[in-house]
C-alpha angles and dihedrals in degrees: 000000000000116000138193098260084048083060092037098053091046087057100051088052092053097049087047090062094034099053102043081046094056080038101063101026084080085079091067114122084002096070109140086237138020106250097030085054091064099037093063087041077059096046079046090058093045096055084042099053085038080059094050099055087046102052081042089057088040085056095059096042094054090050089057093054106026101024093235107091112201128214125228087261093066091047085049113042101009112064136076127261082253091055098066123081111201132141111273089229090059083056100054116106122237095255101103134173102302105049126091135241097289107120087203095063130100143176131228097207097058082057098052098040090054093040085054101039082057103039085056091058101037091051092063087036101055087038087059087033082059094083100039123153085232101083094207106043085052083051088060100038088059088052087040104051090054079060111053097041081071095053087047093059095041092048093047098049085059098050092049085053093059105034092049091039140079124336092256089045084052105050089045098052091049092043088056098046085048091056094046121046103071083069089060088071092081091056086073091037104120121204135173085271089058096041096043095055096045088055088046092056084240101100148015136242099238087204080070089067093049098112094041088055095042086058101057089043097052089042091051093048098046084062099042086051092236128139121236103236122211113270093207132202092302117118113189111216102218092129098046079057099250104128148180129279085249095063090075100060093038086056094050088053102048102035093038090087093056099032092046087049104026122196085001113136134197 
């Protein structure tokens, strides 16, 4: 029977995709390079389409307990900055610590450390995610996980580059990862959502893949040369739905199409 923390953890999953994708979306036709500006509009498109199946699936999930079943469009452009559930880290902008003012500036490092940071959590998700009781988020998990072990290996090639590159590569790759790995707390931050869907065989406690992730991260950063910085006692509150100052304006940007032309199609 499908249950309020069942709707609740399918959502977090999907706000998770749909946010880094509009995220880093923002990178498209100002890539540092060519090719690798295509290939993050790409990662952008995989995390997209990832948050589609799964509002789909949300939709579903909210008919069978309320009688009134949602599309992908109402989780995306219809609900308040409160409603939605991400990570803080997915909702930072790519200005990190060592660009100006500018609000036009961004760094590619910061995108690359918090792509990676998430990729090496969502590969050993979606791979638990895999056998789930709920046929068909263990249908999408099994789609998703071929994707982000892309996005692992692409993310980490380019950490690698910059750690073990040139001084300036260097500084900013570890500046980044300063910045933000005191976000990746609230990745292991149980709550009664988590807990109610693990002992439901829906969902997983992702403090259970602490060690996996730790791994990937510590293996990455002996090659890049970088040094894994203290996360401290801070936990960001993202999921709970208390977010940063920068989830207004991504939202704006993202919902204004929809809200300004209501109900038009293309």
């Amino acid at each position: 029977m499908t249950s309020n923390a069942h709707l609740q953890y399918i959502l977090r999953l999907a706000d998770n995709a749909l946010i880094l994708g509009q995220r880093n979306a923002e990178w498209t036709g100002h890539g540092p390079v060519l090719e690798e500006d295509i290939a993050l509009s790409n990662l952008s498109l995989d995390l997209i389409g990832q948050a589609r199946l799964l509002y789909t699936h949300a939709g579903q999930l909210e008919g069978e307990l309320t009688g009134t079943p949602r599309s992908e469009d109402d989780y995306a452009y219809w609900r308040s900055e409160q409603a939605f559930r991400n990570y803080t880290l997915l909702e930072l902008p790519h200005a990190g610590p060592l660009v100006a003012t500018s609000a036009a500036a961004r760094d590619y490092a910061v995108t690359i450390v918090r792509h990676f940071l998430y990729a090496a959590l969502m590969v050993p998700l979606w791979e638990a995610l895999a056998v789930s009781k709920d046929a068909e988020l263990a249908a999408i998990a099994a789609k998703s996980v071929k994707e982000m072990r892309y996005h692992l290996a692409h993310t980490r090639d380019w950490l690698v580059r910059f750690g073990d590159g040139t001084e300036v590569s260097h500084a900013r790759a570890q500046a980044a990862l300063n910045w933000l790995m005191p976000y990746t707390n609230e990745f292991f931050a149980a709550d009664a959502v988590e807990d109610a869907v693990a002992d439901a065989g829906i969902g997983v406690r992702v403090a259970d893949l602490r060690d996996a992730w730790q791994a990937t991260v510590n293996d990455a950063l002996a090659e890049a040369t970088l040094t894994l910085p203290e996360s401290g006692p801070y936990v960001s509150t993202g999921k709970q739905g208390e977010h940063s100052e920068h989830m207004g304006y991504l939202l704006a940007e993202m919902q204004g199409l929809a809200r300004q032309f209501p109900g038009a199609s293309w």
